[in-house]
N, C-alpha and C positions, 0 to 999 in steps of 0.2 A: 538593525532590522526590526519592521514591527509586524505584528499580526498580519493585519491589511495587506503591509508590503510581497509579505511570502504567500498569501492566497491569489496575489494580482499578478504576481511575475512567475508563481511557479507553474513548471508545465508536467504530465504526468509521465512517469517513470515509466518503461516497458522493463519490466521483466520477466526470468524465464524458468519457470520452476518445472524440472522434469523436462526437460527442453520447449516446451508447450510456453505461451506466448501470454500473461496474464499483464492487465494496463494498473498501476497504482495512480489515483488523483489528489492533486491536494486538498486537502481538508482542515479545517477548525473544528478538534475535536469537544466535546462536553465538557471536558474537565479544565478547558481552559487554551490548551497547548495545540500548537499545529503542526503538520506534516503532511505525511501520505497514508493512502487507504485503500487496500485493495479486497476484493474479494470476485472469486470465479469458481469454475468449475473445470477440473482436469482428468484427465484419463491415464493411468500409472499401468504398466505391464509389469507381472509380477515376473520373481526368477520362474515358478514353470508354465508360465504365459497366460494363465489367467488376465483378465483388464478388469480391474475395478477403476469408478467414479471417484472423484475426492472431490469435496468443495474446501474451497482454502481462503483465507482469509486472512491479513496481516497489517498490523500500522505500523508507519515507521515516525518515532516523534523526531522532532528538530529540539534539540538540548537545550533546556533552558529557555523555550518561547514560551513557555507558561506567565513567565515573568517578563515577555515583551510586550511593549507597549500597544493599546489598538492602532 
């Protein structure tokens, strides 16, 4: 696998945090390494029903693509 390869052919993850629907995209981060990247804004009910906002934000690296080729 090289860099290039994983930003050309990957498609973006759905996932579900709190059950609510957040999209991860792939990414070439700074540091060299690629993955996914997400970041959104969700709404959590607490246990006595309160709703607060969260913004969340996550990346997921691919092991070792620091050191894949471009």
């Amino acid at each position: 696998m090289t860099k290039s390869n994983f930003i050309s052919t990957a498609t973006p993850l759905a996932v579900q945090i709190a059950g609510q629907p957040v999209v991860a995209a792939p990414k070439k981060f700074s540091t060299g390494s690629v993955g996914y990247f997400l970041n959104g804004k969700i709404d959590v009910r607490l246990p006595d029903g309160t709703t607060v906002k969260l913004q969340v934000s996550a990346s997921l690296t691919a092991i070792g693509s620091k050191e894949w080729t471009e």
